[in-house]
N, C-alpha and C positions, 0 to 999 in steps of 0.2 A: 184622208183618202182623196184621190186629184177628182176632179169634176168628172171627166169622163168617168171612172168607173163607178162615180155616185150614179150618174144615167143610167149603167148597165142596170146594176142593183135595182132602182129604180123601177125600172120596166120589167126582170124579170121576178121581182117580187109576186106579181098578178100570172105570172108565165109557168105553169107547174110542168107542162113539156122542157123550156129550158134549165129549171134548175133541177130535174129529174136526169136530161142529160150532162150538168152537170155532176152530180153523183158520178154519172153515169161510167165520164171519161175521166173523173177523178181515180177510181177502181181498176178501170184496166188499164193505168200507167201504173199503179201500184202493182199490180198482180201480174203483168208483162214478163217479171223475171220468176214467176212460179212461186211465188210465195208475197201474204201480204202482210210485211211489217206494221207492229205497234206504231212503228216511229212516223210510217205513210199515214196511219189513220191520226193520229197525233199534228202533223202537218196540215191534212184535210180541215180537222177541226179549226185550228188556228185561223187557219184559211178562212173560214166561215165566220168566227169570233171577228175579224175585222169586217165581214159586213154589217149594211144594215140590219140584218134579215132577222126578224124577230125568234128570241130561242125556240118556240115550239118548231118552227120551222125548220132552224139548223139542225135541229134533232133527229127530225126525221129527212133531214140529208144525209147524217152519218149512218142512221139506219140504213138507209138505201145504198149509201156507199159500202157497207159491212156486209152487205144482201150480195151485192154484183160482186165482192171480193170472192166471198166467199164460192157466187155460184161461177165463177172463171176456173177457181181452185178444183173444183167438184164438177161441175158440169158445160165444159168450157165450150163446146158448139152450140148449145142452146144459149147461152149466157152471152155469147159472143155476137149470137145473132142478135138479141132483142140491144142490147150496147149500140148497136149500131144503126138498127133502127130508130133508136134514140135521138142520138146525135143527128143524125140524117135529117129525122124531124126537126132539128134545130136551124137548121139553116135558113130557116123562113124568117126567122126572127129578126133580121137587117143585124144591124150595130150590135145588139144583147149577143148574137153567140160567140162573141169574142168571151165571155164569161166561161163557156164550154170551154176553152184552149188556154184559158188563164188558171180554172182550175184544175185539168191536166199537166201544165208546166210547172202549178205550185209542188205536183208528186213526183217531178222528175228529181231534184237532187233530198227528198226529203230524207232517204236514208244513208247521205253524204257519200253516193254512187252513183254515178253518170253510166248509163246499162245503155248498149246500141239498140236494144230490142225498146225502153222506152223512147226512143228516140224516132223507130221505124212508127211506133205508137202515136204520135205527136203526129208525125206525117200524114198515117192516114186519118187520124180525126180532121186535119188540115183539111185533107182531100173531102172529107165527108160535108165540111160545113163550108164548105167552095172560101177557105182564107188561107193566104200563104203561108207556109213555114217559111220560118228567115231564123 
């Protein structure tokens, strides 16, 4: 893993706001095109297996990322709103919420579909935690 994203790790292993918006923005690039594949949740994990992050912890990321799938799928105004208060809260974090946009991009080809809806997705997390999309 290059050094920078050891840092991210790092700092937000202690940061339960940034890896909760994690989950967070993980789930609604998955659920973006109305349905949340095995293969997204499958991705996410992976995603997680290469960090530091001790397993009880990744656990209950994919927990929370199965939580927010789910409540997009089912309850998508209330689910939508707290996602975004989420990530929002991330933006204080300096350097770490590039982690929020890194585990959003990992869900973008995870079900070897490039969708414009995750992509408008991508965007406004961009917008939300004040970092570019490029």
């Amino acid at each position: 893993m290059e050094e920078k994203k050891k840092a991210w790790w790092s700092a937000a292993a202690d940061d339960p706001v940034i890896l909760h918006a994690t989950s967070a923005a993980a789930a609604w690039v998955a659920a973006s095109d109305g349905e949340a594949h095995l293969s997204e949740q499958q991705k996410f994990s992976r995603w997680l297996i290469e960090s530091p992050l001790e397993l009880p912890t990744q656990a209950r990321l994919i927990d929370q990322y199965k939580g927010f799938c789910k409540g997009l799928l089912n309850n998508y105004d209330t689910t939508i709103r707290e996602i975004k208060n989420l990530i929002r809260a991330a933006q204080s974090a300096g350097l770490v919420r590039q982690l929020v946009l890194a585990a959003a991009r990992a869900l973008v080809v995870a079900d070897e579909r490039i969708d414009d809806r995750e992509e408008v997705v991508l965007r406004e997390i961009c917008e939300l935690i004040d970092l570019p999309h490029d």
